[in-house]
MDAnalysis code that builds the backbone (N, CA, C; Angstrom):
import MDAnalysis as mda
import numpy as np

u = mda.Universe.empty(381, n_residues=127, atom_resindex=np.repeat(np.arange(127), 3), trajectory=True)
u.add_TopologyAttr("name", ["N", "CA", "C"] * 127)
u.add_TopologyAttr("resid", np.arange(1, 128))
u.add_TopologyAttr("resname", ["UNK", "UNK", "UNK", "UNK", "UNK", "UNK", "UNK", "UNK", "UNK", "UNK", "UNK", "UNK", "UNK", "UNK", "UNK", "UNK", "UNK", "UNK", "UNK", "UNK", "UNK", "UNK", "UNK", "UNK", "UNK", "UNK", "UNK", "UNK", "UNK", "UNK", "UNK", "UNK", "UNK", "UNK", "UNK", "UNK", "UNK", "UNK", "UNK", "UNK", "UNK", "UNK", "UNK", "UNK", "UNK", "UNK", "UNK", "UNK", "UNK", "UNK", "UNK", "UNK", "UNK", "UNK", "UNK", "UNK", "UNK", "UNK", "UNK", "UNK", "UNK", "UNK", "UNK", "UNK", "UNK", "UNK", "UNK", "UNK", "UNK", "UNK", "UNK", "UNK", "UNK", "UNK", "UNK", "UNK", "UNK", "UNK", "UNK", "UNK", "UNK", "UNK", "UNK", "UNK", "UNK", "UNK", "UNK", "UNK", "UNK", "UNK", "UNK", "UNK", "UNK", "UNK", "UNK", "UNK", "UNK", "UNK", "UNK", "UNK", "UNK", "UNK", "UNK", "UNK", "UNK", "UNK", "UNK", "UNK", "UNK", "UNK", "UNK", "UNK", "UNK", "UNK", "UNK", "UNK", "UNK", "UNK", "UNK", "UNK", "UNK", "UNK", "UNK", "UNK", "UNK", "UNK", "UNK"])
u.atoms.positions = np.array([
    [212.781, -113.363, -14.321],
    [212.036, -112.201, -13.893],
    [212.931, -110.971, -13.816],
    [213.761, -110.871, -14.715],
    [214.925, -109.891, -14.560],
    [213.739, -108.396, -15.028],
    [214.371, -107.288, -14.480],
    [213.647, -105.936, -14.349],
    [215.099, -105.044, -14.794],
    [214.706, -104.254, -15.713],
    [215.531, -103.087, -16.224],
    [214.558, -101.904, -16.032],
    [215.053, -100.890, -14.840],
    [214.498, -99.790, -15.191],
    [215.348, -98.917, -14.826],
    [214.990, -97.761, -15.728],
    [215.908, -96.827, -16.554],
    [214.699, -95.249, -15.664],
    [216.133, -94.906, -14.835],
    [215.119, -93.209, -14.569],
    [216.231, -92.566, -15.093],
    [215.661, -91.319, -16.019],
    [216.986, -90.272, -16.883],
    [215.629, -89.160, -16.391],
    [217.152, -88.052, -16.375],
    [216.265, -86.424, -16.134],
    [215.888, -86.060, -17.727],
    [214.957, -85.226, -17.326],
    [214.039, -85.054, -18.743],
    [215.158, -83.788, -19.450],
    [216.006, -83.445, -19.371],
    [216.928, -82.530, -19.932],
    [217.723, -83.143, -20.730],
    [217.343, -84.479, -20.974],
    [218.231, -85.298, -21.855],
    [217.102, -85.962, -23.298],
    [215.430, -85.652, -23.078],
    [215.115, -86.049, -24.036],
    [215.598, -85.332, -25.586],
    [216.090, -84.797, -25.674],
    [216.623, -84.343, -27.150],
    [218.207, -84.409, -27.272],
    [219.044, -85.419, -26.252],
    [220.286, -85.617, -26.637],
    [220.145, -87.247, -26.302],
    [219.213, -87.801, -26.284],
    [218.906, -89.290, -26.222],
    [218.339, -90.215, -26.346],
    [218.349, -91.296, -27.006],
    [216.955, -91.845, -28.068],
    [216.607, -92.754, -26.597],
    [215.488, -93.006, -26.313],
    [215.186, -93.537, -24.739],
    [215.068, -94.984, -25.638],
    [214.337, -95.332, -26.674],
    [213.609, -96.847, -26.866],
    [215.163, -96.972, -27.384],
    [216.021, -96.428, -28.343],
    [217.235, -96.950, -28.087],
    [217.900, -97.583, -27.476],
    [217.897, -96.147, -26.097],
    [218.724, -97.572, -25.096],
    [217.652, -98.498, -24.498],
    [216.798, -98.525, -24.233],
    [216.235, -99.606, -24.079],
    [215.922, -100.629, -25.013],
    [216.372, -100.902, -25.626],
    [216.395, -102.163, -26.918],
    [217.645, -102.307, -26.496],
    [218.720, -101.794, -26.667],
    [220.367, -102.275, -25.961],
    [220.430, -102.782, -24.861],
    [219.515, -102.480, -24.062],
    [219.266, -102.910, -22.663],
    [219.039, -103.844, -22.519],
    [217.911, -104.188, -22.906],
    [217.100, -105.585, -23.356],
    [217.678, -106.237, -24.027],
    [218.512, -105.990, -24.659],
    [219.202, -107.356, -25.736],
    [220.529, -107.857, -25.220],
    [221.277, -106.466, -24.477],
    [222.182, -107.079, -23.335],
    [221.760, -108.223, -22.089],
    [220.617, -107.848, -21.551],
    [220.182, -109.376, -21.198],
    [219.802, -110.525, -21.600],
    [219.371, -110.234, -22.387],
    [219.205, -111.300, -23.840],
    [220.887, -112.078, -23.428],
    [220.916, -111.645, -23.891],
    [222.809, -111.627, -24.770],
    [223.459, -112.403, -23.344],
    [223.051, -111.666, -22.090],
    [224.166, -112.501, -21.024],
    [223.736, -113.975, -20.761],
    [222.592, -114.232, -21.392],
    [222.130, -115.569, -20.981],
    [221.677, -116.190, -19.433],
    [221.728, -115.184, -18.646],
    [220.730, -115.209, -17.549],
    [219.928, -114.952, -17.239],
    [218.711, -115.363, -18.420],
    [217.807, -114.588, -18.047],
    [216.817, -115.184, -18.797],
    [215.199, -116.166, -18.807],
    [215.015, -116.453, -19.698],
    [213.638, -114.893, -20.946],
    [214.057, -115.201, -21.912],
    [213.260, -114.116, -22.448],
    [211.930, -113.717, -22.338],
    [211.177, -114.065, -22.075],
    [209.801, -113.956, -21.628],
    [209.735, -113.746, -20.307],
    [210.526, -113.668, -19.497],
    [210.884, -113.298, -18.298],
    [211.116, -111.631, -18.159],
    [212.088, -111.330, -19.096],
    [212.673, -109.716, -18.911],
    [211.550, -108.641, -19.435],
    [212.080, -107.491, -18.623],
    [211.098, -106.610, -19.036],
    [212.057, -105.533, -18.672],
    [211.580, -104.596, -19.301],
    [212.705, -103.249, -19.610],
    [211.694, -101.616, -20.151],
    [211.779, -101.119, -18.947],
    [211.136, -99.622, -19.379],
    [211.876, -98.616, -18.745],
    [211.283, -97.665, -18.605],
    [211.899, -96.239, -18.560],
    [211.217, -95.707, -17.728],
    [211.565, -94.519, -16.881],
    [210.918, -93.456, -16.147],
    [211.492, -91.839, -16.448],
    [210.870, -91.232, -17.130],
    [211.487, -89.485, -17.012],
    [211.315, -89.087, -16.124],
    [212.086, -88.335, -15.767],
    [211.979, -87.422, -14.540],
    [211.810, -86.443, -14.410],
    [210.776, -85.536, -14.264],
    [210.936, -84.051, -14.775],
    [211.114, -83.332, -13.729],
    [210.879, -83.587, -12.401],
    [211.660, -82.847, -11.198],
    [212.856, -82.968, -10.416],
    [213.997, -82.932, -10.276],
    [215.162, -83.746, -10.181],
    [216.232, -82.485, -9.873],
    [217.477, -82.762, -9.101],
    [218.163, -81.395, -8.848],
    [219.727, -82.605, -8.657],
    [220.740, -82.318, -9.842],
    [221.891, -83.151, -9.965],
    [223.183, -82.128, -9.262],
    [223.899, -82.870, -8.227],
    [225.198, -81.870, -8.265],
    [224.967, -80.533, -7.912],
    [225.598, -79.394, -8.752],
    [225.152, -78.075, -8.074],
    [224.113, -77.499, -8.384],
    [223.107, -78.434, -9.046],
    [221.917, -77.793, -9.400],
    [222.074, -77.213, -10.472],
    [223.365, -77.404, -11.622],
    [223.173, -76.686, -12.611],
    [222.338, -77.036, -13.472],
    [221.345, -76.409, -14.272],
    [220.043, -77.551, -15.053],
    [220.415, -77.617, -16.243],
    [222.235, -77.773, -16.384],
    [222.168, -79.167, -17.975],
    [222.986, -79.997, -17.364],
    [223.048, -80.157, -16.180],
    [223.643, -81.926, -15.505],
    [222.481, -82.577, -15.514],
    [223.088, -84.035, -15.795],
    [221.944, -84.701, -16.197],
    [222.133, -85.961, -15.124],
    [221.048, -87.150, -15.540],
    [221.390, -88.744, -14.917],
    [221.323, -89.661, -15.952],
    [221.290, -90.691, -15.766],
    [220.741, -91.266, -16.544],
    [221.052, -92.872, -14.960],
    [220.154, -93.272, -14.848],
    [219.902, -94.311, -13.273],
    [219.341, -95.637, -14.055],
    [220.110, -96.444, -14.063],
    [219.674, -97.664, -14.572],
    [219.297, -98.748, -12.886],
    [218.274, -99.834, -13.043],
    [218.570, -100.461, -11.800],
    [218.218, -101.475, -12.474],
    [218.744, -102.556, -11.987],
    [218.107, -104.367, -12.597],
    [217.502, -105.296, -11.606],
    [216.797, -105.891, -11.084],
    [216.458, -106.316, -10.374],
    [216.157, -108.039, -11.036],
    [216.649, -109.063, -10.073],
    [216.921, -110.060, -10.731],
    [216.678, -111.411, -9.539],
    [215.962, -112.268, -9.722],
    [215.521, -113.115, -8.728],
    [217.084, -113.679, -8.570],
    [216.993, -113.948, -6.782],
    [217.820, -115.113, -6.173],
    [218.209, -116.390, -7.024],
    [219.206, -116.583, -6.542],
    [219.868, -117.897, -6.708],
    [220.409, -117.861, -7.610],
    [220.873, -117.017, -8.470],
    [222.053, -117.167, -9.478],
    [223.671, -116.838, -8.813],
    [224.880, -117.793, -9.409],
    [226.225, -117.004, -8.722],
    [226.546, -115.792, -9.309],
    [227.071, -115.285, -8.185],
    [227.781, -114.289, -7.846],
    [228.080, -113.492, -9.312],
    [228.934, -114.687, -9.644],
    [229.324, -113.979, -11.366],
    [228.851, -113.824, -12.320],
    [227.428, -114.518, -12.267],
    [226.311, -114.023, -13.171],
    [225.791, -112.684, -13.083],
    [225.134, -112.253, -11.661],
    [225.145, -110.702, -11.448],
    [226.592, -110.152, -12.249],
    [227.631, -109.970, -12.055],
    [228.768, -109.823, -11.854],
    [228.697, -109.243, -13.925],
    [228.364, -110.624, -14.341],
    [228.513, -110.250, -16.110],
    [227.364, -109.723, -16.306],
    [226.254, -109.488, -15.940],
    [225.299, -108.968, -16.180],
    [225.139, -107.380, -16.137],
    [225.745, -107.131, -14.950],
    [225.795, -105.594, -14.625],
    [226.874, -105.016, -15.312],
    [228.006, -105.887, -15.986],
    [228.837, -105.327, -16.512],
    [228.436, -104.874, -18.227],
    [227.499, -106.186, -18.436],
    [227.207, -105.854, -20.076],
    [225.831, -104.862, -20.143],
    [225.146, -104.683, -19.169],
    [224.317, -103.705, -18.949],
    [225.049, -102.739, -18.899],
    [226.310, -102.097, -17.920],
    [226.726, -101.088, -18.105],
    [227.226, -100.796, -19.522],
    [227.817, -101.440, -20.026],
    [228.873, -101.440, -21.763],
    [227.892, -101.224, -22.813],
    [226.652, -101.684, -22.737],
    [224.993, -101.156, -23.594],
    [224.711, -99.817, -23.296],
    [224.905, -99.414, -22.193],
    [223.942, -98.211, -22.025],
    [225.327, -97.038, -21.936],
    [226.730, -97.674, -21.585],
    [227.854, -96.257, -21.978],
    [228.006, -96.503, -23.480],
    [227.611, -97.617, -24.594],
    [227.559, -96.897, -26.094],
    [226.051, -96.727, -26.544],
    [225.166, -96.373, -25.909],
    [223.902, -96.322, -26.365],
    [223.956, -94.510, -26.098],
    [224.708, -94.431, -24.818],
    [224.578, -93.116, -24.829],
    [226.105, -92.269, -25.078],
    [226.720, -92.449, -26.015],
    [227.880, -92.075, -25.862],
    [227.942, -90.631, -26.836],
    [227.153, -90.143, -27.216],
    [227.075, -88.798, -27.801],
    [226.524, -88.190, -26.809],
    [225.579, -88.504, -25.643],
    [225.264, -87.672, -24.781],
    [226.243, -87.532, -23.195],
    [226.816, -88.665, -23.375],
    [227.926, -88.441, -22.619],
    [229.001, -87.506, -22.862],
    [229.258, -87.094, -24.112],
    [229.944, -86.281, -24.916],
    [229.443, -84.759, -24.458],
    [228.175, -84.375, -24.531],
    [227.677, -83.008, -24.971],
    [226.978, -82.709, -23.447],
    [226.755, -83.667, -22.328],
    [226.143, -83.493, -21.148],
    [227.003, -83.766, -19.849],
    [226.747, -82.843, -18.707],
    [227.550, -83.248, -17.702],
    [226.841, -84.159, -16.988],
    [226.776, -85.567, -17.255],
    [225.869, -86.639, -16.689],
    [227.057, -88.010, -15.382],
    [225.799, -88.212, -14.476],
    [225.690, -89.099, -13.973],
    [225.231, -90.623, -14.139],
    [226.052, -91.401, -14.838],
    [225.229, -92.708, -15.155],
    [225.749, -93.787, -14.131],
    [224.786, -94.442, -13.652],
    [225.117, -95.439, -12.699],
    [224.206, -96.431, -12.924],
    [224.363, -97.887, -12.326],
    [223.893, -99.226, -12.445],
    [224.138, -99.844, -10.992],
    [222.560, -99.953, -10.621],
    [222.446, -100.905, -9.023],
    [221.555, -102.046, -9.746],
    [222.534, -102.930, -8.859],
    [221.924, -104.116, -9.361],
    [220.863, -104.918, -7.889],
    [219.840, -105.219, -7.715],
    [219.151, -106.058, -6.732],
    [219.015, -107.508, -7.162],
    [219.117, -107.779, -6.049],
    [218.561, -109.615, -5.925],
    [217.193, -109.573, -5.438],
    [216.079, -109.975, -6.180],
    [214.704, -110.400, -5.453],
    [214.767, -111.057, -4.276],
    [214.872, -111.079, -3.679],
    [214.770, -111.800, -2.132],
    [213.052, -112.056, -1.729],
    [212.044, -111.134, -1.689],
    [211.062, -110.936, -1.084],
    [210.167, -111.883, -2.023],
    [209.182, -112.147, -1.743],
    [207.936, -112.701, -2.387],
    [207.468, -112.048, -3.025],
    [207.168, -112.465, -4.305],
    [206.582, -112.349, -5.194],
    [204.976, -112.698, -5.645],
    [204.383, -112.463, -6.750],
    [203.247, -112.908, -6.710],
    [202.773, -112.315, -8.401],
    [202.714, -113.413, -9.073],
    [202.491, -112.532, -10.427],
    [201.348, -113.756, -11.514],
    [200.952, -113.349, -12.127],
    [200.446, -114.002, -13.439],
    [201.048, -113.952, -14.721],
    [201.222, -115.080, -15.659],
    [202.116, -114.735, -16.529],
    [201.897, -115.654, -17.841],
    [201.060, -114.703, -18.916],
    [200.464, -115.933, -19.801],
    [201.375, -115.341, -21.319],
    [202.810, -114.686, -21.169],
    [203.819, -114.739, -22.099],
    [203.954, -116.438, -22.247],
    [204.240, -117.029, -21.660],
    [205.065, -118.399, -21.307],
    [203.929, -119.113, -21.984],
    [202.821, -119.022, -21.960],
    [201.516, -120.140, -22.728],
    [202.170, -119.346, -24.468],
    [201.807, -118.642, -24.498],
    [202.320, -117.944, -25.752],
    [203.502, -118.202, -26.540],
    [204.245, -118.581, -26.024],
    [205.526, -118.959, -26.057],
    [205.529, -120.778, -26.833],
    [205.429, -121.026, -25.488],
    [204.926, -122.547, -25.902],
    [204.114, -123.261, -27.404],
    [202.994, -122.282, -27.797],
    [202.340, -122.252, -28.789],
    [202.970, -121.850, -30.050],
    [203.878, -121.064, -29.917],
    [203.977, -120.665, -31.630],
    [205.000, -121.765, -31.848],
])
């Protein structure tokens, strides 16, 4: 049930392909192997009201968060947040170049209850 979501200030849609990094995103979890695939999900939020630093309006963000059910060790978070970060500093590394940006990665543990339906997994099974 791993969760990638991505909030970037909207002053970056023309120095940053968004489904880009989100396909890097997504395939970095893929890729760490904690995670099963029909499980992950990975989107985006723009932000179009937002005030970075001194308020100058071409600082940018770019806010990744992952959210990832209990019970994995320590060092699974641990490689996860690291290859999430290493996807999204070369996914965006021309806009890191040309923007005064903030990129950061919080990672959560699901702790709380949940409650979902989920007919990927029948789908799955079938093909």
């Amino acid at each position: 049930m791993p969760h990638i979501i991505v909030e970037y200030s909207s002053n970056l849609d023309n120095a940053m392909d968004v489904q880009g990094l989100l396909n890097a995103l997504h395939q970095a979890m893929i890729d760490s192997g904690h995670a099963p695939l029909e499980g992950i999900r990975t989107r985006a939020v723009r932000r179009e009201h937002y005030c970075v630093a001194d308020r100058n309006p071409e600082n940018a963000f770019v806010h990744i968060i992952v959210r990832m059910r209990e019970g994995r060790p320590k060092e699974a978070y641990q490689k996860v947040g690291e290859m999430i970060m290493a996807a999204a500093e070369k996914s965006l590394e021309q806009a890191l170049k040309t923007h005064p940006m903030q990129l950061a990665l919080e990672m959560h543990e699901i702790t709380q209850l949940t409650f979902r339906r989920d007919t990927l997994r029948k789908k799955e099974k079938a093909a």
